[in-house]
Steps between C-alpha positions, in 0.01 A plus 500: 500500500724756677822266641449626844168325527637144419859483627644604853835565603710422751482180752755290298825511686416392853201289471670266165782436689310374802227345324622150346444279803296198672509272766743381772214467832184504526279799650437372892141565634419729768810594676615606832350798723168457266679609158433372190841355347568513130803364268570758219692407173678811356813594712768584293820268555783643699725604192240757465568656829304816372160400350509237811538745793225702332269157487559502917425844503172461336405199738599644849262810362266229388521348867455835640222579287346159636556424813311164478692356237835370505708459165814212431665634166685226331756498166452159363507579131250397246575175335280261254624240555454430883227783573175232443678252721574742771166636481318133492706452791363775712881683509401846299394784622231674604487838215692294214603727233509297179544539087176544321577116338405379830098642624321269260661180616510617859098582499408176277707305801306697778859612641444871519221675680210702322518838595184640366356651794815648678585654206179713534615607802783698336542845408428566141352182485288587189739692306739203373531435183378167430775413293762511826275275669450263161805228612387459820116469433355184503201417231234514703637905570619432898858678470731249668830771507585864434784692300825515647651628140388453167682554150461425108804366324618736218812541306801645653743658266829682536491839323796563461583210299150642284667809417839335397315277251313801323147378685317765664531409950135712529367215248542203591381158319095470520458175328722165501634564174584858594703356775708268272564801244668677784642225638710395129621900514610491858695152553837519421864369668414445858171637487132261462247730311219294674570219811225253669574400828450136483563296826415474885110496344548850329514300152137433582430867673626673219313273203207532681473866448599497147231219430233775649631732271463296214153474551475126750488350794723258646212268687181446403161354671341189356240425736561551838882428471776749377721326199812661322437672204824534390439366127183692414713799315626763656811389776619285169516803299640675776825289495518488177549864476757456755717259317479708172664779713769265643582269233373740129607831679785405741383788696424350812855398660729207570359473843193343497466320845414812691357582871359806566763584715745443183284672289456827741881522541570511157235699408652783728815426357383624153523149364179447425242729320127349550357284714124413709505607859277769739544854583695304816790416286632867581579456840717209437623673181626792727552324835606203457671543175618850472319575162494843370122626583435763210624107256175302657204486326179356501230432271155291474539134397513495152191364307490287195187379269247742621515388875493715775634361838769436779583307787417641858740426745572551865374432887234405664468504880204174606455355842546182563177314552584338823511828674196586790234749395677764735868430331338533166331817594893585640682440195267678273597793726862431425401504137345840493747680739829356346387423097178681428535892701771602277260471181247685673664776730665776400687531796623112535589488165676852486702371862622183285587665203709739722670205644522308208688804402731545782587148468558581104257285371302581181182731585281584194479140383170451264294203672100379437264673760382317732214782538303653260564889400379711788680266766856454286502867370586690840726221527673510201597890591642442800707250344601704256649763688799286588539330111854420455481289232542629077092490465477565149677184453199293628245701268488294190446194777213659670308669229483184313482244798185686570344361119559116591278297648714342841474122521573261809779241482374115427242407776661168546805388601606798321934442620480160363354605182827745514711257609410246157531835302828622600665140320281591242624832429871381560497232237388738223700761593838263527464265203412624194307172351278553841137514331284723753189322457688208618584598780212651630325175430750370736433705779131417464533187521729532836254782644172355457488271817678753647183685441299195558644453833467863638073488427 
């Protein structure tokens, strides 16, 4: 398939970085002078004085659009660990924009809205792909959220650091073991061939999407209740792999207690040659960072054992079920005019790439369509007028990506299962006598009334 018909560009600067929020009030009903009064998650926090000013724009010409309905924008960031209370407690907001760990839990708890039938409503209603609409879809079909953005996890790799070590930077490592062949040529003094980012629940993130890629699963149903399956195979073999690179190869660092943040920066710094993260990982390469752009590049998760799968990541915007027919018919509005019209109209999405531009964020950025061909094609053009990203870099990333099969993050208490995982992944990859099945049977045993609890 032609990679214009699966992948769009574009979108990825200004919606990312005002994307990972939730609650701080709740929607209020009906508000003054007849309007109908919404809370919105999604404003970008001060610091970000650009990408926030252009969230205001978009709701006054929201507001002016729809005269009826008035809009309270709010900044409270995204947090696991007090969103359920807050949201139990009636303080989130109305449009909550959440990570696609959370729409199973919040539909089995009846805490977002089903939004079957305004989403008919919609333009181009018919033409999503069902797999952008997959997290959010409950199993009895009603669709409970919709996109905000939407990613699979491949292998980021500095090529210039390829070329030093002989290994070709328009190759990069298709299977696991490929990955820690290049990784033994590249490390050397002050450089990891390979690095896992393993705390802050990223541990857990990151094993996650090598266990897919090893063929498993990371929960599993028996009966009606989910279960961890951490011990059937795949996440053991997984590890294991990972502590032959760090403690047989020595290729993976001295670090090994890594954020993201900490792995980004040294990334960009040329300090580390391969590691998992998104197409995403360029703006913070070059923006936050200062990496060199034509150094980043990007390719499909590596596969091992025959298996044929990543992790998809990303937003969802839901509504939060306590909101009146007339705000729920509101916010899905909001939803289409400030998320969904980029994906489908050439002229939104060419206006934000423009911006995006101006303010120099990346424009040309590979992301899954949202839309199937003849909706994201037109788009993808006008996008691609105003590329200013190295887009050969991001080939071997999407013409592979396109092969794998894109599977959901754990459907139940998915950050907890991370949580157990990241201590997992720490021990083996800090003591040596650390034996990986060990540990995982560890963090089953400390997830599984996690799991029990959350059903």
């Amino acid at each position: 398939m032609d990679v214009s018909t699966r992948w769009r560009l574009g979108m990825a600067g200004a919606l990312v970085l005002a994307a990972a929020t939730s609650g701080c009030s709740s929607g209020s009903a009906e508000g003054d002078l007849g309007k109908t009064t919404i809370t919105v998650a999604g404003m970008p926090a001060t610091t970000a004085a650009k990408t926030r000013k252009q969230f205001l724009d978009a709701v006054a010409a929201f507001e002016k659009a729809n005269p009826d309905i008035k809009l309270k924008p709010t900044d409270t960031q995204w947090d696991a660990r007090t969103f359920a209370t807050r949201l139990a407690g009636g303080n989130a907001e109305t449009v909550l924009t959440v990570p696609l760990t959370e729409p199973p839990g919040l539909i089995a708890r009846r805490q977002i809205a089903d939004l079957s039938a305004e989403i008919k409503t919609l333009p181009h209603a018919t033409d999503f792909d069902p797999r952008a609409l997959a997290p959010a879809t409950g199993a009895e079909g009603k669709v409970y959220g919709l996109p905000v953005t939407e990613y699979a996890l491949g292998l980021v790799y500095n090529r210039a650091l390829f070329a030093k070590a002989g290994l070709d930077p328009d190759k990069p490592p298709a299977t696991w073991d490929e990955v820690r062949a290049a990784a033994k040529k590249i490390a050397g003094p002050g450089v990891a061939g390979y690095t896992q980012m393993t705390v802050k629940n990223t541990g857990g993130w990151i094993l996650t999407a090598m266990t897919y890629s090893f063929g498993g699963q990371m929960e599993k149903k028996e009966g009606e209740q989910y279960v961890p399956s951490l011990l059937d195979g795949p996440a053991e073999q997984a590890l294991r792999h990972l502590a032959a690179m760090r403690w047989q190869d020595d290729s993976m660092g001295a670090n090994q207690l890594r954020t993201q943040q900490d792995a980004e920066r040294d990334f960009a710094a040329g300090k580390i040659g391969m590691m998992i993260g998104t197409v995403n990982s360029y703006t913070r390469y070059t923006t936050l960072y200062s990496g060199k752009p034509d150094d980043f590049g990007i390719a499909a998760l590596p596969q091992q054992a025959g298996a044929k799968a990543t992790l998809l990541g990303g937003l969802v915007a839901a509504v939060n079920a306590k909101a009146t027919p007339a705000q729920r018919a509101a916010a899905v509005k909001w939803i289409d005019y400030y998320y969904l019209k980029p994906n489908y109209d050439p002229a939104a999405a060419e206006q934000l790439a423009i911006a995006n531009a101006a303010d120099k964020l990346a424009v040309g950025l590979p992301t899954l369509p949202f839309y199937g061909t003849a909706v994201s094609g037109p788009v993808n053009a006008a996008i691609a007028k105003h590329s200013n990203i190295p887009v050969s870099n991001f080939t071997p990333y999407v013409k592979d990506t396109d092969k794998l099969e894109y599977l959901v993050e754990p459907p139940v208490a998915a950050q907890d299962l991370y949580g157990a995982l990241d201590t997992a992944v720490q021990a083996v990859l800090t003591r040596k006598d650390a034996d990986p099945r060990d540990e995982l049977t560890k963090a089953a045993a400390r997830v599984a009334p996690l799991l029990e609890k959350a059903q």
